[in-house]
N, C-alpha and C positions, 0 to 999 in steps of 0.2 A: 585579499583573495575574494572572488566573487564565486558568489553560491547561488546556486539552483536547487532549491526545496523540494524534493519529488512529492512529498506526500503530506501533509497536513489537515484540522479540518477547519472549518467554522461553523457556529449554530447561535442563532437567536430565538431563545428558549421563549422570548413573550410575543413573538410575532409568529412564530413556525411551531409545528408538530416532531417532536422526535421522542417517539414510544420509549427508546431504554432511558432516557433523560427526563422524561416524564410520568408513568405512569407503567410501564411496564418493566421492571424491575429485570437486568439478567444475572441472574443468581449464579451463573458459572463465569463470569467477567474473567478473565485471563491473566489481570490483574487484582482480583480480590474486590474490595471497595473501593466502586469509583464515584462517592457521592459529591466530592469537590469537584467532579466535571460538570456538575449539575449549576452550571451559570453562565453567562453569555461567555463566548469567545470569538470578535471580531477582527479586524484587519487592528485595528490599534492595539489590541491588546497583545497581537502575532508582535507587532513590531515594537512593542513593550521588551519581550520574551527576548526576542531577536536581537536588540541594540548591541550596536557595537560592531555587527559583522553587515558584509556588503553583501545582502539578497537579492538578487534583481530577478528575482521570477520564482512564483511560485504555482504548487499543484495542488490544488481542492479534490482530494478524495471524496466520495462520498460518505454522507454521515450519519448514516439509517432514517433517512429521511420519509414523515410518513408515505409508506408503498401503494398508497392510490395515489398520490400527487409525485409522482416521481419526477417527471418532466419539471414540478415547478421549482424543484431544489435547483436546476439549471438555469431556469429564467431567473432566480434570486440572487444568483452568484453573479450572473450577469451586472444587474443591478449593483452588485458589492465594487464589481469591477470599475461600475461608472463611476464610481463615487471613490474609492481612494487607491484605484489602481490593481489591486491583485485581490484574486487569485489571479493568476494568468493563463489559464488551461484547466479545464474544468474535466475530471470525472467522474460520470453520474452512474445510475443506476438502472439495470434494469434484469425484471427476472428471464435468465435466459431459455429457462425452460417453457416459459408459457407462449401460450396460444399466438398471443401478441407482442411477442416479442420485437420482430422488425418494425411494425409500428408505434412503437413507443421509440426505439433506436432513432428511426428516419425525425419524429419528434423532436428528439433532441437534436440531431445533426441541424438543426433553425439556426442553432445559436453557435457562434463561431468560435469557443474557445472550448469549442465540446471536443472531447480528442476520443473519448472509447468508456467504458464502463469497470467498473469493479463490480460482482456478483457474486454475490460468495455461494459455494454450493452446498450441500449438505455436510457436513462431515460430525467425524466422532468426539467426544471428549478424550479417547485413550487408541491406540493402537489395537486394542485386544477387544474394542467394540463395533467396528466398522461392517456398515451392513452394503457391501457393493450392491451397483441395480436399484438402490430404493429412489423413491423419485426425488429428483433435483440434488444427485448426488453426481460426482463427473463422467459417474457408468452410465448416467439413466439417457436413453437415448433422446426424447427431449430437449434436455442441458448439451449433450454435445450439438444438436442441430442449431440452438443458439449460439452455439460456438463458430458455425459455422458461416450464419447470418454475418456475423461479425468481421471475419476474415472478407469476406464478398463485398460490403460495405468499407475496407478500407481503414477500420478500428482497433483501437487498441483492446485489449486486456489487460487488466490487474489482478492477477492470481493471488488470493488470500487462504489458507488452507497450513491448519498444522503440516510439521515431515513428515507424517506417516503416510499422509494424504501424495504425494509426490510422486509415486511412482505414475497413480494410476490418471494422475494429472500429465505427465512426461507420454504416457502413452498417446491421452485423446489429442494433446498439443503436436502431438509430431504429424498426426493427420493435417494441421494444416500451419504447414511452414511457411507461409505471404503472412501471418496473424502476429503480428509484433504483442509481446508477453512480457510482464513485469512480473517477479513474484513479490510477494508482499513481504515486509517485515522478516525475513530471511528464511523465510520458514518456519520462524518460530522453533529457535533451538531451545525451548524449557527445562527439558531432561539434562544437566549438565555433569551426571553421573560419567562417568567412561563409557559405559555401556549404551546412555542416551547419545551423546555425542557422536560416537561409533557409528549408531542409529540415521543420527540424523546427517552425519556425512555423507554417507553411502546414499541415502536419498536427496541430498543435493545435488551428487555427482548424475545422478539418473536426471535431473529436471533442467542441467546445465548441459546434456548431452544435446539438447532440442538446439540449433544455433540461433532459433528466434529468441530465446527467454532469455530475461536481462534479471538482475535482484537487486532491491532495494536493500542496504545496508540502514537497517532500520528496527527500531523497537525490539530492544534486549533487557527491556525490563522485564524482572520475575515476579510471582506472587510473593515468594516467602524472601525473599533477599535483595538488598540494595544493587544500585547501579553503579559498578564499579570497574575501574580498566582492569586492573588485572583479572577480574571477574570474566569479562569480556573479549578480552585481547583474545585467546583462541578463537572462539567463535567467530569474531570479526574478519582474525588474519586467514583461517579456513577458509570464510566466505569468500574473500577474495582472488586466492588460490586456487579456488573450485573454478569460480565464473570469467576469474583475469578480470583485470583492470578495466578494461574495454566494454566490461557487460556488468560494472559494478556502479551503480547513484547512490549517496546520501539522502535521508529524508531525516525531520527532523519527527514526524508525527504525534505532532504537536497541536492540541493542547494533552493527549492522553498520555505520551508520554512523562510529560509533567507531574504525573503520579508519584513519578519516584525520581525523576532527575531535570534539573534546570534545563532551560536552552542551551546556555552557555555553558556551565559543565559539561554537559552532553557530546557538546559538539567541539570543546576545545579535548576529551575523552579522544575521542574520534580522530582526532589531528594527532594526539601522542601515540593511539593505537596503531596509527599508519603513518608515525614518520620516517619510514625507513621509503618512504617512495620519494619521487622526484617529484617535482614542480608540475611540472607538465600532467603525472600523472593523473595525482593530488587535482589538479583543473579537471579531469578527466572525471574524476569519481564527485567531485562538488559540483560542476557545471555542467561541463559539454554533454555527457553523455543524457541527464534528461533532459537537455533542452534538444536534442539531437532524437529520444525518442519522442518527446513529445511535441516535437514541430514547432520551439519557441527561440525567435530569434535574439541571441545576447549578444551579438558579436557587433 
C-alpha cells in the first residue's frame, strides 16, 4: 500500500534555532515530557522510523521554527529536498495576525513546494478558560484578515486548535469557503471521559459542517496513558464518521509522536482500527486524499 504522510516534522538542533527544543522550555507540552525530542530528526532518520511501508510523499509541517526567520525554515527544507528527496510539500509559518502578514506569505510562495501555512492561534489550556476577542485568537479581527489573505493567495490552511476551540473556528472558516482547510491532529480528543468525548464530537460535527475542512487522522497520544487500539478505536472510527472518508488523511507526526508509539505500531494501530473499509477506501485515507489536497502528484 502506498502512503501519503500528511504531517511530519524535521529539525537540525546544531544548524537551526527552535526555542521549545532549545532554550525555551513549554511547560504545558500536550504530551508531558518531551526532552527525547530534543535531537536531530532528518529524512534518514524518518525513513529509519518508516521501513518497511511504501511513502512516496511526504508533508513538512511546520516546526516552531525561530519566528524572525520564518521564511528560512522554507528555504531549508528546500535544501532537505535536494538532497534526499522529501519533504515533498512544505508547510511554513506565518503569523496571520500581523502587519506583515502577506509579505512574508508572497515570501514563501519563491519556493515551490510551498502549499499554505499552519498558524496556530491563541487558544486556552481548558474549555472553561477561553478569552474570545483577545488578540491573535480566531475572534480577533486581525487573525481572521490573515485568514483572508490566504484564501485570495490560493493557500492552504492547517488548523491546530484543541475541540473546544472548533466552534468559533467553523464560524470564521465558513466566511471563506475557496480556503482549503485541514484540521490538525483530530482535534485533539484528550478528554476521553464520556462526557469529554460527547464534547468533542459535537464539536467536530460543527467544523466538518464547513465542506472545505478536511482532518488529519493524527496524534492520539495522551499525557497520562499509552497508545493503544482499543484506547483509540472510538475516537478514530467517530473521526471518520463525522468527516467520511473522502475528507479523512493519515499523518504519522512523526518524530513527536514517537513519544509514546512507534511508526509502525502506530500505523499498523491504524490499519486494524479501519479494517472494516475497502481497498479503495483505505487508498483514499493513506494517499489520495493528501496528495489530492496538497497538490502532490503520486499517480
Amino acid at each position: 500500500m502506498q502512503i501519503v504522510d500528511a504531517h511530519h516534522h524535521f529539525w537540525d538542533l546544531k544548524r537551526n534555532y527552535y526555542p521549545w527544543l532549545a532554550d525555551h522550555e513549554e511547560t504545558t507540552f500536550f504530551l508531558g515530557d518531551y526532552s527525547a525530542l530534543k535531537r536531530n530528526y532528518l529524512p534518514d532518520d524518518y525513513r529509519c522510523d518508516a521501513e518497511g511501508f511504501e511513502v512516496v510523499a511526504t508533508v513538512h509541517v511546520e516546526a516552531e521554527w525561530d519566528r524572525r526567520r520564518q521564511v528560512a525554515e522554507t528555504e531549508w527544507l528546500h535544501a532537505i529536498n535536494a538532497t534526499h528527496g522529501l519533504p515533498n510539500v512544505v508547510v511554513g509559518h506565518v503569523w496571520l495576525a500581523a502587519d506583515n502578514c502577506e509579505a512574508v506569505l508572497r515570501d514563501h510562495m519563491q519556493y515551490p513546494l510551498f502549499r499554505g501555512v499552519r498558524s496556530k492561534p491563541v487558544t486556552s489550556l481548558t474549555p472553561d478558560t477561553m478569552t474570545p476577542g483577545a488578540p491573535g485568537t480566531i475572534q480577533d479581527p486581525a487573525w481572521r484578515k490573515g485568514l483572508a489573505v490566504l484564501e485570495t493567495l490560493g493557500l492552504t490552511y492547517d488548523l491546530r486548535v484543541p475541540y473546544w476551540h472548533l466552534d468559533e473556528a467553523a464560524e470564521a472558516i465558513s466566511q471563506h469557503p475557496n480556503l482549503p482547510v485541514v484540521l490538525n491532529h483530530t482535534g485533539f480528543p484528550w478528554d476521553r471521559s464520556d462526557a469529554g468525548v460527547v464534547a468533542w464530537k459535537k464539536a467536530m460535527k460543527t467544523i466538518a459542517a464547513c465542506p472545505n475542512v478536511q482532518v488529519k487522522l493524527s496524534e492520539f497520544g495522551l499525557k497520562d496513558a499509552p497508545w493503544t487500539i482499543e484506547g483509540n478505536r472510538g475516537v478514530v472510527l467517530d473521526a471518520v464518521e463525522i468527516f467520511d472518508v473522502k475528507r479523512c488523511m493519515w499523518a504519522s507526526n512523526f518524530p513527536v509522536a514517537g513519544l509514546r508509539i512507534g511508526y509502525r505500531a502506530q500505523l499498523e494501530g491504524m490499519l486494524e482500527i479501519l479494517k472494516d473499509l475497502s481497498p479503495d477506501e483505505l487508498d483514499q485515507i493513506f494517499r489520495r486524499n493528501a496528495a489530492t489536497f496538497y497538490g502532490i502528484n503520486v499517480d
